[in-house]
C-alpha positions in Angstrom: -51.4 -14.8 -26.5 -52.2 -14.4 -22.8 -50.0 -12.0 -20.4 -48.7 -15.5 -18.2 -48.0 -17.0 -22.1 -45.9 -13.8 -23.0 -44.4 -13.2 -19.6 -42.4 -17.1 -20.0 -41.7 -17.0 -23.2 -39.8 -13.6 -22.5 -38.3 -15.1 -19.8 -37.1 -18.7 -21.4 -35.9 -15.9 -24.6 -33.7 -14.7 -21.5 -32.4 -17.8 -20.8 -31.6 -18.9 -24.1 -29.5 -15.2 -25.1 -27.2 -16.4 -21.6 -26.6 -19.9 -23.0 -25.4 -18.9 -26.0 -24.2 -15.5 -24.8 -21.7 -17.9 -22.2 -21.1 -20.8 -24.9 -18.7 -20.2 -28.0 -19.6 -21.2 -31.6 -22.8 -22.4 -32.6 -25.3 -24.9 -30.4 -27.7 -27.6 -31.6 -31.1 -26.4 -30.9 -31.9 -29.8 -29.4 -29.1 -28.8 -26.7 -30.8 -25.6 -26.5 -33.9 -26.7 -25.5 -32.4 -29.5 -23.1 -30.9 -26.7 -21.5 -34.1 -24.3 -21.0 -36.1 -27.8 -20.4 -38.6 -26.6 -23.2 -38.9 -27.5 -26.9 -37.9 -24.4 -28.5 -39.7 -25.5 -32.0 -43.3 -26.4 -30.2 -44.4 -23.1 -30.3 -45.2 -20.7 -33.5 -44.7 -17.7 -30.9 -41.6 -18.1 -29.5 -39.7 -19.2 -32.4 -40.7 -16.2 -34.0 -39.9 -14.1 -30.9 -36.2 -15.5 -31.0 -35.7 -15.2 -34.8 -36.2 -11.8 -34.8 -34.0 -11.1 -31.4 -31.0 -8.9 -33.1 -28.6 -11.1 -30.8 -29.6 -14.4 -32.0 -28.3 -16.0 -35.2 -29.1 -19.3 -36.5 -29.0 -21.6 -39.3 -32.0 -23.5 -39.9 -30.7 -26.4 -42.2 -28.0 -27.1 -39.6 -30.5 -26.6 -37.0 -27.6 -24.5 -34.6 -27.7 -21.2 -33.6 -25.4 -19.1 -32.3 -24.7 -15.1 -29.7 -24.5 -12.6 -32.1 -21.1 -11.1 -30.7 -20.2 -7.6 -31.2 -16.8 -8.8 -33.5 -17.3 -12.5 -35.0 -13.4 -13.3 -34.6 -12.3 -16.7 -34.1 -8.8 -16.7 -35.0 -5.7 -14.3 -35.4 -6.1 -13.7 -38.8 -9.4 -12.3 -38.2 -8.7 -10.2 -35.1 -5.4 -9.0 -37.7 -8.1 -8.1 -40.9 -10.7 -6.2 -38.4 -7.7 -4.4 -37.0 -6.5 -3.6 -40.3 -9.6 -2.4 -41.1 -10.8 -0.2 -39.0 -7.4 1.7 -38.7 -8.4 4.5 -39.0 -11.4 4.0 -36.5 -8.8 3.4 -33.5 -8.2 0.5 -31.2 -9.8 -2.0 -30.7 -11.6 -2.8 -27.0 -10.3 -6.6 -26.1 -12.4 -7.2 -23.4 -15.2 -7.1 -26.2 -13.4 -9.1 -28.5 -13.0 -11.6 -25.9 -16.4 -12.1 -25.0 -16.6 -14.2 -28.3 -13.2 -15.1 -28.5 -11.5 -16.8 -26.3 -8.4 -17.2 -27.7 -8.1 -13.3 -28.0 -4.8 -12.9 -25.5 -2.8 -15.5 -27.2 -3.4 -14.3 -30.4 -2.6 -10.7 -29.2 0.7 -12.1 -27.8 2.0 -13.8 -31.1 1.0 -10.5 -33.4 2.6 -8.4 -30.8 5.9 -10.7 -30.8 5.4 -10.2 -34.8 5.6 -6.6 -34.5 2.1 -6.3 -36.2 0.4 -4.8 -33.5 0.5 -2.3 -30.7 -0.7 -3.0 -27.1 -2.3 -0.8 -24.5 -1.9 -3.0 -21.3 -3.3 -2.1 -17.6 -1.4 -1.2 -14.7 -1.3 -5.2 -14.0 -0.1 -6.1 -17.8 -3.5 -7.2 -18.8 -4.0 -5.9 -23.0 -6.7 -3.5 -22.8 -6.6 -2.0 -26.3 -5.3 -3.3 -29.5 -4.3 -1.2 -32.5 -2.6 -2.1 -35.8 0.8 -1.2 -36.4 0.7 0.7 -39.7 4.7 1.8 -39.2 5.9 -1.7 -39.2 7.0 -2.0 -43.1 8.5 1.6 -42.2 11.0 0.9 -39.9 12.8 -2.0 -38.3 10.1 -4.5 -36.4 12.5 -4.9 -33.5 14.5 -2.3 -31.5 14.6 0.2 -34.9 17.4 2.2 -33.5 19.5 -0.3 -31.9 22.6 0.2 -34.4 22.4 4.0 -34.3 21.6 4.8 -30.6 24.7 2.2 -29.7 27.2 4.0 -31.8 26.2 6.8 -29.9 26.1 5.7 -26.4 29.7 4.1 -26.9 30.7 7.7 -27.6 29.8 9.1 -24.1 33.1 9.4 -22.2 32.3 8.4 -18.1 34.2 11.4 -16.1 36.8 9.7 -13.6 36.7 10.8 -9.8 39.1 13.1 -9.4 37.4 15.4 -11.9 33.7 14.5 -10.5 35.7 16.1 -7.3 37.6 18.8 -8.9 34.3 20.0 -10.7 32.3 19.6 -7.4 35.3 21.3 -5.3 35.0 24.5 -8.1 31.3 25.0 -7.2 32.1 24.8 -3.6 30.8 21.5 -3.1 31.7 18.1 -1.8 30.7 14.7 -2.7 29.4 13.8 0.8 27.2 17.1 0.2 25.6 16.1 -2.8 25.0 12.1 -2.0 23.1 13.5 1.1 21.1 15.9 0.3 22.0 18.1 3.0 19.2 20.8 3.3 20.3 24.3 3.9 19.2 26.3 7.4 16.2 28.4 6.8 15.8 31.5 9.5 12.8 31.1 11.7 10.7 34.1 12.4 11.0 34.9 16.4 7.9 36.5 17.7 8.2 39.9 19.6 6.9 40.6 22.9 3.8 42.6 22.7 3.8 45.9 24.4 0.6 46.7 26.9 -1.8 49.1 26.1 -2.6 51.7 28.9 -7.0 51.5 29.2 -8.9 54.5 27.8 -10.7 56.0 30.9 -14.1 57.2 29.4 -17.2 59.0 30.8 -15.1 61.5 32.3 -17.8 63.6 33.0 -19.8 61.3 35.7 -16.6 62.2 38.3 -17.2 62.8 41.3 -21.2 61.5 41.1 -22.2 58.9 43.2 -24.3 55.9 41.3 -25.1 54.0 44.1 -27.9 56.9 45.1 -31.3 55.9 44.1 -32.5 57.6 41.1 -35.3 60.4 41.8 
């Protein structure tokens, strides 16, 4: 095989990983090759070349072939087994599910509404990670402590006014204090005048001697 024969085919092998990378499910080879504009069976070389590409899987019979995607998911059942699965592991990333999913954020939605997963979102709402909800036979699906955490909050007493202003009035403050946030008067340093220094006569012993004579 010449350099110019390898160089193309490694180039049309390109081509045919961002077709199927970009289309979901499997692809007639015969829409393959319409696509790249070559006959991806005419050639002993490059068949072989994309047969053993890890990212390329295909079914000869059928004549389709298919992007090998990180997670083969195509439904929520699946996405719900690999979670379950890999529990353990962690989360699961959904921007890499999605890339051979579509469907991915509506079938997040409907397990999350069903309480059987849990949802790391972005700061714009967007899921980010998926995990499984292991806890969900363990306690209520939706709002667990609803029953409990109402019996106590009808419990807590509201104070009325007049003892908001008594209590406040005791710690020798006022309403009108406290809703403004009145800040308290910090002393500011003044600087001190500095006092002069009388100058240090020195060479003393030159008095008397004239400098302007010339020196001899």
């Amino acid at each position: 095989m010449s350099g110019s024969n390898k160089a193309r085919m490694q180039v049309l092998l390109t081509s045919m990983l961002s077709h199927l990378k970009a289309t979901e499910g499997q692809v007639k080879f015969s829409d393959v090759s319409a696509k790249l504009n070559t006959d991806i069976l005419s050639s002993a070389d490059f068949i072989k070349l994309w047969k053993d590409c890890a990212k390329i899987c295909y079914d000869e019979k059928a004549e389709t072939m298919w992007y090998k995607h990180d997670f083969a998911i195509r439904s929520k059942t699946e996405l719900l087994d690999l979670l379950k699965a890999n529990v353990q592991v962690g989360g699961l990333d959904v921007k890499a599910v999605k890339a051979g999913y579509s469907g991915v954020i509506d079938a997040i939605k409907e397990l999350e509404a069903e309480g059987q997963i849990l949802v790391l979102r972005t700061k714009d709402g967007t899921p980010k990670t998926v995990y499984f909800n292991s806890l969900q036979d363990a306690v209520p699906r939706k709002y667990p402590s609803s029953t409990e955490f109402k019996a106590y909050w009808d419990k807590v007493t509201v104070p009325n006014d007049d003892e908001v202003s008594r209590v406040l009035a005791h710690a020798g403050l006022s309403v009108t204090e406290m809703a403004s946030g009145k800040p308290t008067a910090t002393k500011t340093k003044t600087k001190g005048k500095s006092r002069g220094r009388k100058a240090k006569i020195t060479n003393t012993h030159l008095e008397g001697v004239d400098l302007s004579l010339p020196f001899k």
